[in-house]
C-alpha positions in Angstrom: 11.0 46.7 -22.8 10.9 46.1 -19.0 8.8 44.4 -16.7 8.5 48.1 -15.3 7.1 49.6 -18.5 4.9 46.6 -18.9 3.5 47.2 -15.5 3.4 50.8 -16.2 1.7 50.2 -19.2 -1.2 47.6 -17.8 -1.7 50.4 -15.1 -2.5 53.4 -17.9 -4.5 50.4 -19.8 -6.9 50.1 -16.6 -7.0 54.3 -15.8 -6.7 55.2 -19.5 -5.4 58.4 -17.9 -1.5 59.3 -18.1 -2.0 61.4 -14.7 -3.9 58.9 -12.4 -1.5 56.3 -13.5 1.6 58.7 -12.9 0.2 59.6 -9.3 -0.6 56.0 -8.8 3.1 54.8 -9.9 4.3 57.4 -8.9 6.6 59.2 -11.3 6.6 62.4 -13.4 3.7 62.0 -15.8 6.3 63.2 -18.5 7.9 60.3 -18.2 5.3 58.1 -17.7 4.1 59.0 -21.6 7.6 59.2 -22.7 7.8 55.4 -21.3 4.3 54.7 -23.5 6.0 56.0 -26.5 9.0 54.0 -26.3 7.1 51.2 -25.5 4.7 51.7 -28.9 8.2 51.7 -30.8 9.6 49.0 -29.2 6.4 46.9 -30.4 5.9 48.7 -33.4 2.6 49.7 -32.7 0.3 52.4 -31.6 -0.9 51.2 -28.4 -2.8 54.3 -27.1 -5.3 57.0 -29.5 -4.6 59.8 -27.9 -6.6 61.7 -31.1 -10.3 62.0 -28.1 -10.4 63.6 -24.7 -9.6 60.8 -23.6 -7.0 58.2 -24.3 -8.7 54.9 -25.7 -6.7 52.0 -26.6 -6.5 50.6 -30.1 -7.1 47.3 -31.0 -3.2 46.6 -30.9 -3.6 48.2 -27.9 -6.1 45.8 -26.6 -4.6 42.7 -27.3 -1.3 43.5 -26.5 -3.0 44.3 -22.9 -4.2 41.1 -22.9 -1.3 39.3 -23.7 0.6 41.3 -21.0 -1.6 40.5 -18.6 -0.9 36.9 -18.7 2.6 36.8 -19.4 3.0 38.8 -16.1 0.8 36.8 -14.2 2.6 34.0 -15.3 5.4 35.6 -13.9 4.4 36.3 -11.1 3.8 32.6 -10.9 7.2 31.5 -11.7 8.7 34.0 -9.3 6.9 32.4 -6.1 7.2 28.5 -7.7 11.0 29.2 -7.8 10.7 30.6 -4.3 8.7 27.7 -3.2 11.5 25.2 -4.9 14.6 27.0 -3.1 12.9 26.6 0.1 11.7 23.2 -0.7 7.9 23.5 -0.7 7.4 22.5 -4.3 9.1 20.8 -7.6 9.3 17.5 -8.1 11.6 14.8 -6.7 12.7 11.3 -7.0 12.5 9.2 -4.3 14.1 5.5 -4.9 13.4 3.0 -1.7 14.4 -0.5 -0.7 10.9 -2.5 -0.7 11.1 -2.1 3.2 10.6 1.1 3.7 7.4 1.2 2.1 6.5 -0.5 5.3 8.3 2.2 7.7 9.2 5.4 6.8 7.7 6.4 3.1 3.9 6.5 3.9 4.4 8.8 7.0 6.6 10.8 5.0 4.4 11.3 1.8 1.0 11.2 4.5 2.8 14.1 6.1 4.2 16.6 3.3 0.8 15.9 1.0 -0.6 17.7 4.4 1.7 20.6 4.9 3.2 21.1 1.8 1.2 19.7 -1.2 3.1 21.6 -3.9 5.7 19.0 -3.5 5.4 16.1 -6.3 6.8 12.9 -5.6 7.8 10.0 -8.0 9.0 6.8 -5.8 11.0 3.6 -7.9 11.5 1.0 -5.5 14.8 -0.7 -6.1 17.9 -2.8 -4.5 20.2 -0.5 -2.6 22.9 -0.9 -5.5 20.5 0.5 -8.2 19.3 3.3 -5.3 22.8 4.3 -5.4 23.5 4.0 -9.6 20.9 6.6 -10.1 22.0 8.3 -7.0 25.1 8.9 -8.7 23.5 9.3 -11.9 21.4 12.3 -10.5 18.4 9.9 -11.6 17.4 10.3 -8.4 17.7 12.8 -5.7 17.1 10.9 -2.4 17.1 7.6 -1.3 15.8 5.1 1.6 18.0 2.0 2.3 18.6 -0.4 5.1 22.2 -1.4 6.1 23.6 0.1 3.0 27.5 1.0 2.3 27.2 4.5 1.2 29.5 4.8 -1.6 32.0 8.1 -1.0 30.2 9.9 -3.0 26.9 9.7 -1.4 25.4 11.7 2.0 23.5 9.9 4.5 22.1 10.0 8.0 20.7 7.7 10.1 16.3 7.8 9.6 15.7 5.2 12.6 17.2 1.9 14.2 15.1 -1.2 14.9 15.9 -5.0 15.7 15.5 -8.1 13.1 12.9 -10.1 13.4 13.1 -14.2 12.8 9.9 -15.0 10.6 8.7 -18.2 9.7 5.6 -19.7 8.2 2.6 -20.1 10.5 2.9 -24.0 10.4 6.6 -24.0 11.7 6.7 -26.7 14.0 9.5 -24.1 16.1 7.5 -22.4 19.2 9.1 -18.6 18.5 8.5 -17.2 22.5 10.9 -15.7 24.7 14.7 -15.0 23.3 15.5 -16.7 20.3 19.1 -18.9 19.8 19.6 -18.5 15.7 21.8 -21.2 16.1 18.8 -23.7 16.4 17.7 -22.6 13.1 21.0 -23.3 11.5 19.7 -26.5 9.3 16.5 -24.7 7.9 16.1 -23.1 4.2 16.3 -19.8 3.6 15.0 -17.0 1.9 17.5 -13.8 1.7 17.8 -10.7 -0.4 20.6 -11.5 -3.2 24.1 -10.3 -1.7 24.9 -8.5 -5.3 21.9 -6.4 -5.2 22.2 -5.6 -1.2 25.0 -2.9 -0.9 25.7 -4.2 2.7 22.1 -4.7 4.0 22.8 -9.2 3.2 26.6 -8.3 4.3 25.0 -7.2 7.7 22.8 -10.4 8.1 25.1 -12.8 7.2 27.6 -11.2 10.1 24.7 -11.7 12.5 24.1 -16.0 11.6 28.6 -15.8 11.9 28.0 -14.8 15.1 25.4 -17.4 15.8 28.4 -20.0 14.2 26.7 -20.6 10.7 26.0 -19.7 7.3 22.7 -19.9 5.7 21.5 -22.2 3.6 19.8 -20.3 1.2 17.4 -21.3 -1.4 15.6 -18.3 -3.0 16.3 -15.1 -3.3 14.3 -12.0 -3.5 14.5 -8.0 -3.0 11.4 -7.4 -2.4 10.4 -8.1 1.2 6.7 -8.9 -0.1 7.8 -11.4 -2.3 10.2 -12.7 0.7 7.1 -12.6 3.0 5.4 -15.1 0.7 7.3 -17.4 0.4 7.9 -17.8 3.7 4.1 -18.1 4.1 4.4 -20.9 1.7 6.5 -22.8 3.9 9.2 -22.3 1.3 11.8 -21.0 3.9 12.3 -18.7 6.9 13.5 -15.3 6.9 15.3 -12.1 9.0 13.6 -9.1 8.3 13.2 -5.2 10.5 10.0 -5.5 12.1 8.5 -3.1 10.3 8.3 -4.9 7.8 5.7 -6.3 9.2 3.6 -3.5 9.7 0.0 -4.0 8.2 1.2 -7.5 6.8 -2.3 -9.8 7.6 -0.3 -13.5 6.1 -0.3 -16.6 8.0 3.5 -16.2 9.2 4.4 -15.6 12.8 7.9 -13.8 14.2 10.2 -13.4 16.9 11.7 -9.8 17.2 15.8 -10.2 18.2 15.9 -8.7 21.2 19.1 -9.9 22.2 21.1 -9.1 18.8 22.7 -6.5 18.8 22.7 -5.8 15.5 19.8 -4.0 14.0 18.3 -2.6 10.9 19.4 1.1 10.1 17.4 2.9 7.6 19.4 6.1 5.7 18.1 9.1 3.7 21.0 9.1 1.2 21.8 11.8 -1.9 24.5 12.7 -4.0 27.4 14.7 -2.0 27.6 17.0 -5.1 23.9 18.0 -4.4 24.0 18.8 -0.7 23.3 22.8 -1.2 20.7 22.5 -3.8 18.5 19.9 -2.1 19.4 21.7 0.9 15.5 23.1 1.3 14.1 19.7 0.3 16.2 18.0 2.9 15.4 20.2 5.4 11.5 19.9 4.8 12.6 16.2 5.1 13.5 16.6 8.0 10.1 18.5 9.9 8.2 15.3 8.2 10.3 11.9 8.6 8.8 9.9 11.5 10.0 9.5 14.6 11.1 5.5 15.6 7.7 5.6 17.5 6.1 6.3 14.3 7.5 3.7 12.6 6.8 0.9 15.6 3.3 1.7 16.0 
């Protein structure tokens, strides 16, 4: 049985004529009811009483016509979700971002595809760039957001947006944080850092900025979660570099310098698996009509 027949067959089921539905089709009525009979042997049933003047169908008939209906709609369905999926306007992916870019890029993005393309289902597991990368490899993920990482060989990336470090520290700081900042003043203070092991180059890329400034750190807490990091430093536990947008919406009684003069910044990358370039080809495409611009991100 084909998808031709069953069509066929839905189409005499709604005429209950052979010759409307064969000029409808069109083909030879003939072999319209020659593709009935076939059909009725296939199933092993008689579909169609063809004993009145006119055709009726039996009560096989009637819920095989019903059951066909569906199936084919359902079809129908599959064919333009699949199409939807190729060109990246539905399915399901799985995003995995560094804490930070819940602050920048990730609500734009999601604000913007639930707008123009809502088919598209999202799941987001925020996690250190290494474990971004695991699952990227892994194909437990399909794309990822993460600042300053080193992109194994394995992995694709491009550049989202560039923006400068900010210096934050807690709102009592005795340290007036106006005009351009010398890091080097800050070299005996605590502080708070996302752990190296976890970072995949984002720490390796701070700690070459305070070598530059003629220091190294003292840290005394860790964290990989720019919240948690943002709290601490509230609590006058230690100071902090962060992008400024991770700042965005943050209402804590902190204050910050952005690093002008540094010119090492924070680079966010969309990163997938290399293997998976030409299937996620539509999805990174769609990506790429919807990721804000460095504006976006700023505002």
């Amino acid at each position: 049985m084909t998808i031709y027949q069953l069509q066929n067959f839905l189409l005499v089921a709604e005429t209950l004529s052979f010759r409307k539905a064969a000029d409808e089709i069109p083909v030879a009525q003939p072999a319209l009811t020659r593709q009935m009979q076939q059909l009725e042997e296939e199933v092993g049933a008689v579909l169609f009483d063809r004993t009145k003047r006119k055709i009726e169908l039996t009560e096989a008939g009637r819920f095989f016509k019903q059951h066909i209906e569906k199936l084919l709609h359902q079809l129908e369905d599959v064919r333009y979700r699949t199409g939807q999926i190729h060109r990246g306007e539905a399915g399901e992916y799985r995003i995995g971002h560094a804490s930070s870019a819940m602050q920048s890029v990730i609500p734009v993005l999601l604000k913007q595809m639930r707008k123009e393309a809502p088919q598209v289902k999202t799941m987001l597991i925020e996690a250190s760039n290494r474990l971004i990368c695991e699952k990227l490899l892994n194909n437990e993920l399909d794309i990822g957001f993460m600042p300053n990482s080193i992109v194994p060989p394995a992995l694709s990336s491009r550049v989202i947006y560039q923006e400068n470090f900010a210096l934050i520290l807690p709102q009592s700081h005795p340290f007036s944080i106006t005009g351009i900042v010398n890091l080097r003043d800050f070299c005996q203070e605590d502080w708070i850092l996302p752990p190296q092991r976890e970072s995949q180059g984002y720490v390796e890329n701070i700690l070459r900025i305070f070598q530059n400034h003629g220091f190294l750190p003292r840290t005394v807490h860790e964290s990989p979660n720019s919240a948690s990091v943002l709290r601490l430093v509230e609590a006058g536990i230690g100071i902090t570099l962060m992008g400024k947008s991770t700042l965005k919406g943050i209402q804590l009684d902190i204050k910050y310098q952005e690093l002008i003069n540094i010119p090492d910044k924070v680079e966010m990358r969309l990163v997938w698996a290399q293997e998976r370039t030409v299937e996620l080809s539509a999805f990174l495409e769609l990506l790429k009509q919807f990721l804000p611009t460095p504006d976006h991100i700023k505002d």
